[in-house]
C-alpha positions in Angstrom: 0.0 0.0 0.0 1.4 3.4 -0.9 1.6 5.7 1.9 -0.1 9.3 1.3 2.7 12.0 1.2 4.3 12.8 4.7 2.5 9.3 6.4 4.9 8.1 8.3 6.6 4.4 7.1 6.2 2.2 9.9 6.4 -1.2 11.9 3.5 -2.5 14.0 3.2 -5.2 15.7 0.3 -7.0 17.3 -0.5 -6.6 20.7 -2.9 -9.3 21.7 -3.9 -9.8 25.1 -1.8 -6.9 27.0 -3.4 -4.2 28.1 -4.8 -2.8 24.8 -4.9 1.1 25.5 -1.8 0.8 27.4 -0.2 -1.2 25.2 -1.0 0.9 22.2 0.9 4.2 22.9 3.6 2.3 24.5 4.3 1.3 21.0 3.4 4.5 19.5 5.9 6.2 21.7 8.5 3.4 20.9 7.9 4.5 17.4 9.0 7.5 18.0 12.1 7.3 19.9 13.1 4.6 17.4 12.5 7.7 15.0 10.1 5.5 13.0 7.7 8.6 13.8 9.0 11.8 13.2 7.4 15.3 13.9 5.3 16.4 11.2 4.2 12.7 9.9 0.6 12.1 9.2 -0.2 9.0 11.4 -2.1 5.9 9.6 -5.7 6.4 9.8 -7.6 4.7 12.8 -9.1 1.9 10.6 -5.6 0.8 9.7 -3.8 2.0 13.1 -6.1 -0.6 14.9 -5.4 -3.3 12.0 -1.4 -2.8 12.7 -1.6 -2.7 16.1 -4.6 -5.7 16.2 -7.1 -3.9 18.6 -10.0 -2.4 18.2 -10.8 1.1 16.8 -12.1 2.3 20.2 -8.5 1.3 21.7 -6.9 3.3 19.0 -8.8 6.3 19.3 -8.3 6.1 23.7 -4.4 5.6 22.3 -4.7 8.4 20.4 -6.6 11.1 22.9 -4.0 10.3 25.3 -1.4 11.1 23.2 -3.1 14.6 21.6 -4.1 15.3 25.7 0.1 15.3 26.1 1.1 17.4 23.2 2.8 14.2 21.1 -0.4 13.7 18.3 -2.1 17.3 17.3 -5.3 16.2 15.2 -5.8 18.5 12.4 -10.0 18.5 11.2 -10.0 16.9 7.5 -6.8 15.8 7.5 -6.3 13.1 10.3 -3.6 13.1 13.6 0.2 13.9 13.1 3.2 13.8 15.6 3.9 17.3 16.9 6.6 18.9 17.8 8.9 17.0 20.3 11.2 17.7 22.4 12.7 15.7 25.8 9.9 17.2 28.2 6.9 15.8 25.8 8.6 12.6 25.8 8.8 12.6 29.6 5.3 13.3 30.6 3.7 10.2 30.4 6.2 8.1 32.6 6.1 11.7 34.7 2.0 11.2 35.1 2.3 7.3 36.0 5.0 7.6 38.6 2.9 10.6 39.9 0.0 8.1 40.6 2.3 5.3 41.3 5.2 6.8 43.7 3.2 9.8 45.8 5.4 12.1 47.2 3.9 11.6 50.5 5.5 7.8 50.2 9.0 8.5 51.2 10.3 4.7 51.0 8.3 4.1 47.6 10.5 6.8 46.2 13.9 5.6 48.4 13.1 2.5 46.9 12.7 3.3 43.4 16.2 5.3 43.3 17.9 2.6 45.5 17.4 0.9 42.4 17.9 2.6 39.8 20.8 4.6 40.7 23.0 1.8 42.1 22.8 1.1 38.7 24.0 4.2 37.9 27.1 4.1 39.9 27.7 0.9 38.6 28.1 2.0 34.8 29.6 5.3 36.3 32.6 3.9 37.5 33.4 2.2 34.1 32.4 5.2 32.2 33.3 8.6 34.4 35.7 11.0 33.0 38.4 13.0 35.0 36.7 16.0 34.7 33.1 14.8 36.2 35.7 13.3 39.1 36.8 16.4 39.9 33.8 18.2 39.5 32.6 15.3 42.0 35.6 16.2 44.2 34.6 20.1 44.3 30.8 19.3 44.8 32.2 16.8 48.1 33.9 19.4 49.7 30.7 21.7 49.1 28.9 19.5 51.1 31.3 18.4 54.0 31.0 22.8 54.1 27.0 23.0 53.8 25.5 24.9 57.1 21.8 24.3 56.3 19.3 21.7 54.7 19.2 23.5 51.7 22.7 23.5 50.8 23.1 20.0 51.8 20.2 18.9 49.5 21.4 21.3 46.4 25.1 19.4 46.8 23.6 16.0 47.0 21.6 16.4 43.9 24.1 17.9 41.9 26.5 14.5 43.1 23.6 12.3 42.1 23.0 14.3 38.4 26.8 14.0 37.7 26.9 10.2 38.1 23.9 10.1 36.2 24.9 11.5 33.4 28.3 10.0 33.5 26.5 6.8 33.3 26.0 7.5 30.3 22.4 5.2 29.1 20.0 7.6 28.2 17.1 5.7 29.4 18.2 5.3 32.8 18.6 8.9 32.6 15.6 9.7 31.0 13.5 7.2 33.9 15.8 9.1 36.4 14.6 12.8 35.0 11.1 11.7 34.8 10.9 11.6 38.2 12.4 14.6 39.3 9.7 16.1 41.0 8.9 12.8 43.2 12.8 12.8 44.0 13.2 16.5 45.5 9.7 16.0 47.5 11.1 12.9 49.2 14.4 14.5 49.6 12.9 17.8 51.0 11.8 15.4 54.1 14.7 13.1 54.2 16.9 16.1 54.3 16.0 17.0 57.4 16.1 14.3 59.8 18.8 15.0 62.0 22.1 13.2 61.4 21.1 12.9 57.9 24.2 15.3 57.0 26.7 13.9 58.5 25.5 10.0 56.8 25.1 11.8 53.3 28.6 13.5 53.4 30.1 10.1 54.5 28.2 8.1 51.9 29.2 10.4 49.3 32.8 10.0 49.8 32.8 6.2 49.9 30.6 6.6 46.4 33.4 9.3 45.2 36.3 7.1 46.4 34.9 3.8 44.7 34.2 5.4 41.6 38.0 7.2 41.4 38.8 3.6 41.1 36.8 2.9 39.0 35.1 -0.1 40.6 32.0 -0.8 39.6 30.7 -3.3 42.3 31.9 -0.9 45.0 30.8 2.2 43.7 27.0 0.4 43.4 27.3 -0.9 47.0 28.1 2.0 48.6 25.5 4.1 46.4 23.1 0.9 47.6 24.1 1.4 51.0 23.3 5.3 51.5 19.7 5.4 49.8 19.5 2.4 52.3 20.7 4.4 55.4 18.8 7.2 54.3 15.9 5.1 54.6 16.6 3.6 57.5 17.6 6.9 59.1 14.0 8.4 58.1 11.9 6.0 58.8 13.2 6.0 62.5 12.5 9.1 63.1 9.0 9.4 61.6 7.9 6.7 64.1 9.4 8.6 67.0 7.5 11.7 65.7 4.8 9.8 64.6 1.5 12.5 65.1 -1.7 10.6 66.8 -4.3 9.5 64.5 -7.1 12.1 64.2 -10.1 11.6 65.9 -13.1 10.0 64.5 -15.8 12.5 63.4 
């Protein structure tokens, strides 16, 4: 079948018994970070989106209303939907929305949990990949925050460690799952932050982290980035049951 001008060229496969909505703009979206979908390319009608993808047309139009709803298909009347403009935050917001539901901020250890995970990772592909300059950068950040006075500086030098390891990682889907969540990150670390002690454990985590990954060990440098989400956790969830407020009253 010959494609109308602009329609985008592309490979479906069929979903069959996953969750059909779901499952439809995850492989939309996979699409388009493949760059199988570009901006500007007329999507397949719904008729032949739904034979592709081997759902319904109902599914295919709830597919596509999500996707117009977060900017990544604009529908234009007479002409059918196209990918818009993208750019990294468009691409974010729908793991941003589910990990909003998923991971409240409220749920400290949901969110510990989450980045205990992830970013041992992290460290681990960090320590094979890190260049001298993000060490040293990591060196000036640690003395930053052996120096910080109050929460706030303690919780800006500690981010800016965790982003440099990050990125030094260098897997732009880890990355891209650890900036999705960004929001749910500095809320849990607003709390965490200021459970007293907490300083003094993050400065001294940090420097076993910076020290492992100077060596460029990658099973120490994900241990000891293991070990202080962990006792950041621990630390936390000590003190909210020692401050722990009375349950309201009924009525």
């Amino acid at each position: 079948m010959q494609r109308p001008s602009g329609q985008a060229n592309t490979r479906f496969s069929p979903i069959g018994n996953l969750s059909t909505t779901v499952a439809a703009i995850a492989q939309i979206e996979a699409l388009i970070r493949r760059g199988e979908l570009r901006p500007g390319d007329r999507m397949p009608p719904e008729r032949e989106l739904a034979e592709l993808l081997g759902v319904s047309r109902p599914t295919v139009r709830e597919a596509l209303r999500a996707l117009s709803i977060l900017g990544i298909v604009r529908s234009r009347h007479g002409s059918g939907n196209y990918l818009g403009s993208l750019d990294e935050q468009a691409l974010h917001e729908p793991l941003r929305w589910l990990l909003t539901l998923s991971l409240p901020a409220q749920d400290v250890n949901a969110v510990l949990e989450f980045r205990t995970v992830l970013e041992s990772g992290l460290a681990r592909l960090a320590a094979e990949r890190i260049s001298d300059d993000a060490l040293e950068r990591l060196r000036d950040l640690l003395a930053e925050l052996e120096a910080a006075k109050s929460d706030e500086e303690v919780l800006r030098a500690d981010m800016k460690m965790h982003a440099v390891i990050a990125e030094e990682a260098n897997n732009p889907m880890l990355l891209w799952m650890l900036n999705a969540a960004v929001e749910l990150n500095v809320a849990a670390r607003s709390r965490t932050v200021r459970v007293p002690g907490v300083k003094g454990k993050v400065a001294a985590d940090q420097r076993a982290i910076v020290e492992a990954l100077e060596k460029r060990d990658g099973n120490e440098a994900a241990e000891a980035m293991w070990r202080h989400l962990k006792r950041i956790s621990t630390a936390y969830n000590e003190y909210s049951r020692q401050h722990a407020e009375p349950a309201p009253a009924p009525g």
